[in-house]
C-alpha positions in Angstrom: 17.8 1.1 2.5 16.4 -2.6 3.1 13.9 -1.3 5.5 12.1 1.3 3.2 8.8 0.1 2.0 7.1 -0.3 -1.4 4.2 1.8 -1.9 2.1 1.1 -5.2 0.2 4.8 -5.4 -2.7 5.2 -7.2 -4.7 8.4 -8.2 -8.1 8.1 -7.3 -11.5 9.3 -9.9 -10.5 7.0 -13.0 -7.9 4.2 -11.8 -9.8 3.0 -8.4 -13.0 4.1 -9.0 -15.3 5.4 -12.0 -15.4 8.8 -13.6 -18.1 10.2 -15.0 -16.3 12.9 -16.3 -17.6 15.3 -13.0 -16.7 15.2 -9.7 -17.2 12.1 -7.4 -17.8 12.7 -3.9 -21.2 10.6 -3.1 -21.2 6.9 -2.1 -23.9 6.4 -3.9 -22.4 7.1 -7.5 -19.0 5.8 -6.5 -17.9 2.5 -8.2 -14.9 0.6 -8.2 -13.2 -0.6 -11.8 -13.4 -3.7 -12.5 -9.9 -5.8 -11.8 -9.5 -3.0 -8.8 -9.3 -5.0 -6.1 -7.6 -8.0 -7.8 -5.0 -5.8 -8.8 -4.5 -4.5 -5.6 -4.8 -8.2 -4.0 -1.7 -9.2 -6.5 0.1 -5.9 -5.4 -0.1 -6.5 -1.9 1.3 -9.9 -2.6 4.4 -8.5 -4.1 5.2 -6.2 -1.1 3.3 -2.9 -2.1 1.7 -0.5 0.0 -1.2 1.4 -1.4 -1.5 4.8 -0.7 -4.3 7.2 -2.8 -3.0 10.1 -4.2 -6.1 12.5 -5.3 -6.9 15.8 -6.2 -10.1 17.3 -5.1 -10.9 20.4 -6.5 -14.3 20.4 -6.1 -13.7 21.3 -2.1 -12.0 24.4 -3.0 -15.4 25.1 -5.7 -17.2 24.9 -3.2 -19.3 21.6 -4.8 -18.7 19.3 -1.5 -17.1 19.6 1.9 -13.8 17.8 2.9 -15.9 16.0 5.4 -17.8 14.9 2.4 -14.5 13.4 1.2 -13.2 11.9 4.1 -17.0 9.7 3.9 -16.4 8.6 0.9 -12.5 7.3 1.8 -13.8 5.9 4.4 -16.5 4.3 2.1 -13.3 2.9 0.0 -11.3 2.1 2.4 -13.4 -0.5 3.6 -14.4 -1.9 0.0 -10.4 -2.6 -0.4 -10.2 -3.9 3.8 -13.0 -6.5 3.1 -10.4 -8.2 0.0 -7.8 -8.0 2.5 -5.5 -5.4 0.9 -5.9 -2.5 3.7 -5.2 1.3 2.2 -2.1 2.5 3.9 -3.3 6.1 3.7 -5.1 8.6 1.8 -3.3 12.0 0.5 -5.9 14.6 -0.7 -5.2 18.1 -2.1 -8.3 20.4 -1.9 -7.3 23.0 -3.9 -8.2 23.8 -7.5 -5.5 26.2 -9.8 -9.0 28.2 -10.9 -9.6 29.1 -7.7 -6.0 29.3 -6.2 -2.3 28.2 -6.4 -1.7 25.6 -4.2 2.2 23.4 -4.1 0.0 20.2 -3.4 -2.0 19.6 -6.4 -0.5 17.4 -8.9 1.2 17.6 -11.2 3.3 18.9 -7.7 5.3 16.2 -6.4 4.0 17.2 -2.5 1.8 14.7 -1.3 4.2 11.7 -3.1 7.0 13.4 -1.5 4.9 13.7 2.5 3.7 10.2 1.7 7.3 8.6 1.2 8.8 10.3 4.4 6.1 9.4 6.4 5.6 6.4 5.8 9.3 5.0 5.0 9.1 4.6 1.0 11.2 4.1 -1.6 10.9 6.0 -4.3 13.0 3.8 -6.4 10.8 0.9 -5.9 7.5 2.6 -5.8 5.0 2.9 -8.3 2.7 5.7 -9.6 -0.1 5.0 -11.5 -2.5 7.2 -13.2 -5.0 8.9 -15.8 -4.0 12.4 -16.6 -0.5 13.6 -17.2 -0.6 15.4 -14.5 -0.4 12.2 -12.5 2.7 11.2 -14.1 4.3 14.3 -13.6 4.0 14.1 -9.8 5.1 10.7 -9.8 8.4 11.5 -11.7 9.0 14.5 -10.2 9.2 12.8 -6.6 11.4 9.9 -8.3 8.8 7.0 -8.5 8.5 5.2 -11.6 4.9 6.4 -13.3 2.7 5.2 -15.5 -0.4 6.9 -17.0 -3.5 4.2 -18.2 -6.8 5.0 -20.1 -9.2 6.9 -17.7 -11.7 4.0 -16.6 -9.1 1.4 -17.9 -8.5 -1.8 -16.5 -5.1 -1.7 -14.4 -4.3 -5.1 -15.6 -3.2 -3.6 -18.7 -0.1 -2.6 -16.0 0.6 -5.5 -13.9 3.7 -6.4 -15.1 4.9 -3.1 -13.9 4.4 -4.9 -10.0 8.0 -6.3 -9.5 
């Protein structure tokens, strides 16, 4: 097992970036929370992998494209490559319960579960943090530790949970 890796993941609208409260899916109105990228800069230094975990209903609404989405991680990705801490990857599920069922969206355990085979993880010493419930469900379900934080929180509140 010494050659699986740790992978700190992180939901997306309310942990890395700002919620309004309505879907984000223009650069222009996405921010990153403050203590973001210093969080992630001390997570990197203690072995993790970052991997975003996000649900995107709004595709299967009809509100914005995938394409639009993949922009906009782009957009992120590079904020977090310029501090240094590259994203390992991004896991989005497009589908919204209102519209359809779908065995990606959290609280499903599916893209935790795609994102630890593919890329080697541990699930034991992994971490999953979040804003909703939902997000801890997924995480536990997959067998990462999870930890749900104040939507638009500061995720120092959870940095001794990086060991």
């Amino acid at each position: 097992m010494g050659g699986l890796r740790k992978i700190l993941f992180l939901d997306r609208d309310g942990v890395i970036n700002h919620d309004p409260g309505d879907y984000t899916w223009e650069v222009s109105k996405f921010h990153l929370l403050p203590d973001v990228i210093s969080f992630a800069q001390s997570a990197d230094k203690k072995g993790y992998s970052i991997i975003v975990i996000t649900n995107q209903g709004g595709i299967a609404k009809g509100l914005y494209s995938l394409e639009d989405v993949h922009v906009l991680h782009a957009h992120m990705a590079s904020l977090f490559k310029a501090a240094n801490v590259p994203l390992l990857d991004v896991f989005v599920s497009e589908h919204h319960d209102v519209i359809s069922n779908s065995i990606s969206r959290k609280p499903s355990p599916l893209m935790i579960e795609r994102a630890l085979a593919l890329h080697h993880g541990d699930p034991k010493s992994s971490l999953m943090i979040g804003d909703k419930e939902t997000d801890v469900q997924a995480g536990e379900l997959a067998g990462v530790r999870a930890v749900r934080i104040e939507r638009n929180s500061s995720l120092m509140a959870v940095h001794d949970l990086l060991v």
